[in-house]
N, C-alpha and C positions, 0 to 999 in steps of 0.2 A: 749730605742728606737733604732732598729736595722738600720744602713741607709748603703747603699752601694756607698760612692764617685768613681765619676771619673770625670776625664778632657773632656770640649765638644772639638769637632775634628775644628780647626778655618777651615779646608776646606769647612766642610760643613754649618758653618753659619757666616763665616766673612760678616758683611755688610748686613746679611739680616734681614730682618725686619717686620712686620707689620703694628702696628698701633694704632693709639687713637687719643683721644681730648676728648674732653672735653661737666660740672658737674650737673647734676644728677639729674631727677628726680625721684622719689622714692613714691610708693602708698602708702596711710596711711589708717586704718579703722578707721572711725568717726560712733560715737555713740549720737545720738542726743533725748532726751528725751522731747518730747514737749505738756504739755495737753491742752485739747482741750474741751470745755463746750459747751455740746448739751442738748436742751432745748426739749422738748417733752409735748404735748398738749393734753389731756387724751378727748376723744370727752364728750360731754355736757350729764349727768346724770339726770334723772328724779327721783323723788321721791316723794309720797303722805303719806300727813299728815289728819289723822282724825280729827275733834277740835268738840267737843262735849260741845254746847250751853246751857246753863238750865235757861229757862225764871220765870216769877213769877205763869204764870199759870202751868197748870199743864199739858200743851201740848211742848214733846219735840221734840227740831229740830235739827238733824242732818248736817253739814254743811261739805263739801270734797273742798280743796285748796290743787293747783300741782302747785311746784316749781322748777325751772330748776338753778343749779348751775354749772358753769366753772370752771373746777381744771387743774392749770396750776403745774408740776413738773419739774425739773432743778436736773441733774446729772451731774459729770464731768468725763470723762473719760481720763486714761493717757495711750500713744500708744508709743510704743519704737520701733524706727525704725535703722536700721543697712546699713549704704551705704558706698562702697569704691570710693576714690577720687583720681585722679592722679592729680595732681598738675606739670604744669613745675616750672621751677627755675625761680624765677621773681626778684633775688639779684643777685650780684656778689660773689657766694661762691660756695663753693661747698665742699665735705669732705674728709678726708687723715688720714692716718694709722701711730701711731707714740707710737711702744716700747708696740703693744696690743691696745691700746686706739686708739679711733674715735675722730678727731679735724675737725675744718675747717679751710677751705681755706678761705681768704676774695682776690678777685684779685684788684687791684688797676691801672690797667694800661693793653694797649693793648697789644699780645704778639709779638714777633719778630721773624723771621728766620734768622740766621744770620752763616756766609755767607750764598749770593746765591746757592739755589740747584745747578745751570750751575758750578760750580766752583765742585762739586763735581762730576757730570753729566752732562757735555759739551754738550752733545746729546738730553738731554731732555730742550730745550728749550720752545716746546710749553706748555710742561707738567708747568714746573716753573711757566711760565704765569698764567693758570689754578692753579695752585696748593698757589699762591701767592709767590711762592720762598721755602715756605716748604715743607723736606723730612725727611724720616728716610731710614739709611742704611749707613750713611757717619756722621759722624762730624770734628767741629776742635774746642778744648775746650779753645785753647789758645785766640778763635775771640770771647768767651763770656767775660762779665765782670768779674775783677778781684775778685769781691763779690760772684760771680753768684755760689749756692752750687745745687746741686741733688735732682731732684725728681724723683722718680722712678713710669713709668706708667703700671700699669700690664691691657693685655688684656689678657680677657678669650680667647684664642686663640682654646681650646675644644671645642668652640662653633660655629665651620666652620665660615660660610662666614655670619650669620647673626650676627656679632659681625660687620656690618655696616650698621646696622638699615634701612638695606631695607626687606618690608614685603615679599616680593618674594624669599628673602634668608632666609625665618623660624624669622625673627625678626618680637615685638609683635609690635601693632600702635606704644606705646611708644617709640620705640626706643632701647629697651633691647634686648638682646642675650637671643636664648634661648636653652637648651643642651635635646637630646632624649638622654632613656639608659632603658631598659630592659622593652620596653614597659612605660614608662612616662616621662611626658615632664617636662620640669625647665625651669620656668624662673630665666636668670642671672640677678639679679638685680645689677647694679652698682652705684657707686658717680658720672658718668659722663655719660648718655648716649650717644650712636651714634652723630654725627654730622647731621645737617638739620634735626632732629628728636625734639621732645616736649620737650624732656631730656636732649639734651644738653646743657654742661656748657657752661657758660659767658665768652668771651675773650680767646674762642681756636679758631684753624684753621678748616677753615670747610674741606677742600680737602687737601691730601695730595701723595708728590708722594712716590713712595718708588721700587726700583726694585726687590723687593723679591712681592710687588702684582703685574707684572708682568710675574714671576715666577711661581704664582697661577694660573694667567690668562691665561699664554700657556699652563698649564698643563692643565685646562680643554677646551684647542683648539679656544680661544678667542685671535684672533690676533690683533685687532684693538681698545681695551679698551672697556669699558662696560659703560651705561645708558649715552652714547654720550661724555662719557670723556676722555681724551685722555691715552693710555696705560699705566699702569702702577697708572693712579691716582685713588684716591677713597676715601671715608668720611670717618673722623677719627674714629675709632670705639670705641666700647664702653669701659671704664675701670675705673678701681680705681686709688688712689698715695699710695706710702709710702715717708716721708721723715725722716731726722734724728734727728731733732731737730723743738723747735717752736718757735716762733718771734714774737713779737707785729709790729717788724717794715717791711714796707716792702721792700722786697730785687730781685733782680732777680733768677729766677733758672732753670736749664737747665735740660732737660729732657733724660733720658734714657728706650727707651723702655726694656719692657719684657712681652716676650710671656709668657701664662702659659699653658700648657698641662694636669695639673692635675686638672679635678673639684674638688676633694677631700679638696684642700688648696687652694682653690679659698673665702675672707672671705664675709661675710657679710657684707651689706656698714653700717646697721644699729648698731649692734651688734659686731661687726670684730671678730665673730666668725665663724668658720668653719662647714661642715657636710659631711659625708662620703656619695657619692651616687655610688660611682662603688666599685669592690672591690682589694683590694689592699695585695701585701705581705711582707708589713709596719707593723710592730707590731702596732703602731699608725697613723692608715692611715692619721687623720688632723692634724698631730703635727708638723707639717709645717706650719703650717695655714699663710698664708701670709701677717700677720699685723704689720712687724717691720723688719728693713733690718737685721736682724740676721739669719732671716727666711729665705729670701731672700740668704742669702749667703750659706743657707746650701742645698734652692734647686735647686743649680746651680751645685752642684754634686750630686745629689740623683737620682738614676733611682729605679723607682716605677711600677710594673705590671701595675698600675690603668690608667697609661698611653696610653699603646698599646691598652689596652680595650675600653677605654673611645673614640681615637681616627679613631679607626676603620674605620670610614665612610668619616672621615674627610677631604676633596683636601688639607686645609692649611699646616694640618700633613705630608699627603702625598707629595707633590710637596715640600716639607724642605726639603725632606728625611729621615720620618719616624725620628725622635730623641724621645729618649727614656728617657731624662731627664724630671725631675719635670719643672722645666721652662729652655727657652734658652732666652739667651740676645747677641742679634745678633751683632757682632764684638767684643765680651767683653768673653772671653773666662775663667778667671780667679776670683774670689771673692774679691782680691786683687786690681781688676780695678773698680772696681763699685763705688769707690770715687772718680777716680782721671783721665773718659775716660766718653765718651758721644758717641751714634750711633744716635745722630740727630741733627740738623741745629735749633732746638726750643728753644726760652727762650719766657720765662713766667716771670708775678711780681705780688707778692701775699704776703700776712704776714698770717701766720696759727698761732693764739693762742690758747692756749691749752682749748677749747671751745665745750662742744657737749651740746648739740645739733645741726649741723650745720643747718642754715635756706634750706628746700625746702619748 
């Protein structure tokens, strides 16, 4: 597999960011077979019977009797019917990507922002208020717990602005992102849909600010923040995890965003498999597939055709400045940081044992 590394430029994404929260719901096809006994009542038959008398004389008499019979019949018939169910998440779970393999999350506790946004964003105090204190675009890893280890949250960031589950930006009821490309549509099904959507997970932040959607927002000429919120803030979008290891116990853990740019290694929430939808000049365009942080570290140098194609259309692409990596992880410029640097104020507390089916 041919990959071309390079270094992302920190001028052009130190501190910016995106987005997510939090888990999932996911449609399932149910198959339900149920017979059903219908009774049918054939109407009332006549029939005539001759009965021929012979007395002792020698005069014969002829005698006609008509009898009416009721036939009742009973058939059962079996009818197989096919309907799709979207379920939200009615538990505290949700699912994550670990070395290939689908686990879950079980969350145990509410999450935290810590520090305050203002401490990173002096200016954005109404935002904080709104946004509950949570941001992405800044952290300090030393203010999480000493235990607190990485989860890494990928938004489909190729999926413009409906990766925040509003129906007017292309997202479906549910809550999912969804991606056009050569005349057909996708849905991006994720482990976490949008925030204030059917799909979202248990125990994330609904609103969040971040100055890089600010960034987005004045690039499409929006001064004053969008659906009455204050600049820069907006619902966490939709995304998957990876993390490195799994636990029965639970721990806290701190979150690092990443954007993804390429549909191509965007995976499966069910399967954590990959599908080529644009095309690429990757000898194996899914061999990234994003289901274990080794992936992860290789598409943080990979520039991929499938990218510029894919994001054509796209304001989030656009107003970054156009980056041509597989994913960017905004303040994290190196592979080497992705354990030991965080570009958000989030902690969460969850125990993921190695478990799939995850409940939705």
């Amino acid at each position: 597999m041919k990959k071309e590394p390079r270094a992302v430029s920190n001028a052009v994404f130190a501190g910016v960011v995106i987005v997510l929260v939090i888990i999932a719901a996911i449609g399932f096809v149910l198959y339900a077979t149920k017979p059903s006994t219908i009774s049918t009542t054939s109407p009332p038959t006549t029939s005539t019977t001759t009965l021929t008398v012979t007395q002792t004389s020698t005069q014969t008499t002829t005698a006609t009797a008509t009898m009416t019979a009721t036939v009742t019949q009973t058939a059962t018939q079996t009818t197989t019917t096919t309907q799709v169910v979207t379920r939200p998440v009615t538990v505290n779970a949700s699912g994550s990507f670990l070395d290939g393999k689908v686990i879950t999350f079980l969350y145990t506790s509410q999450f935290m922002c810590t520090p305050n946004a203002t401490v990173f964003f002096p200016n954005a105090v109404n935002q904080s208020k709104v946004a509950m204190g949570c941001e992405v675009g800044a952290g300090n890893i030393s203010a999480f717990p000493k235990e607190a280890e990485p989860v890494f949250v990928l938004v489909p960031a190729f999926a413009g602005l409906s990766i925040f589950g509003v129906q007017s930006l292309g997202a479906t009821p549910q809550g999912f992102p969804t991606f056009h490309y050569n005349g057909q549509n996708y849905t991006i099904i994720t482990q976490c849909g949008a925030a204030l959507t059917q799909t979202a997970c248990p125990d994330h932040m609904t609103l969040i600010y971040s100055p890089a959607f600010t960034v987005v927002e004045q690039y499409l000429g929006i001064k004053n923040g969008v659906f009455g919120l204050p600049e820069g803030v907006l619902p966490t979008p939709a995304h998957d995890h990876i993390v490195t290891f799994a636990t029965n116990t639970s721990i806290p853990w701190y979150i690092v965003v990443v954007l993804v740019f390429n549909p191509n290694i965007f995976p499966n929430p069910i399967t954590g498999q990959c599908q080529q939808i644009v095309p690429s000049n990757q000898t194996n365009p899914t061999g990234l597939c994003l289901n274990s942080i080794n992936a992860l570290e290789q598409a943080m140098g990979t520039y991929d055709s499938a990218v510029a194609t894919a994001n054509a259309n796209n304001p989030i692409w656009q107003a970054l400045g156009k980056p041509e990596l597989d994913v960017v992880v905004p303040g994290i410029s190196s592979p080497s940081q992705l354990l030991t640097a965080t570009n958000s104020n989030m902690l969460l507390f969850f125990s993921d044992p190695a478990v799939y089916p995850y409940p939705i």
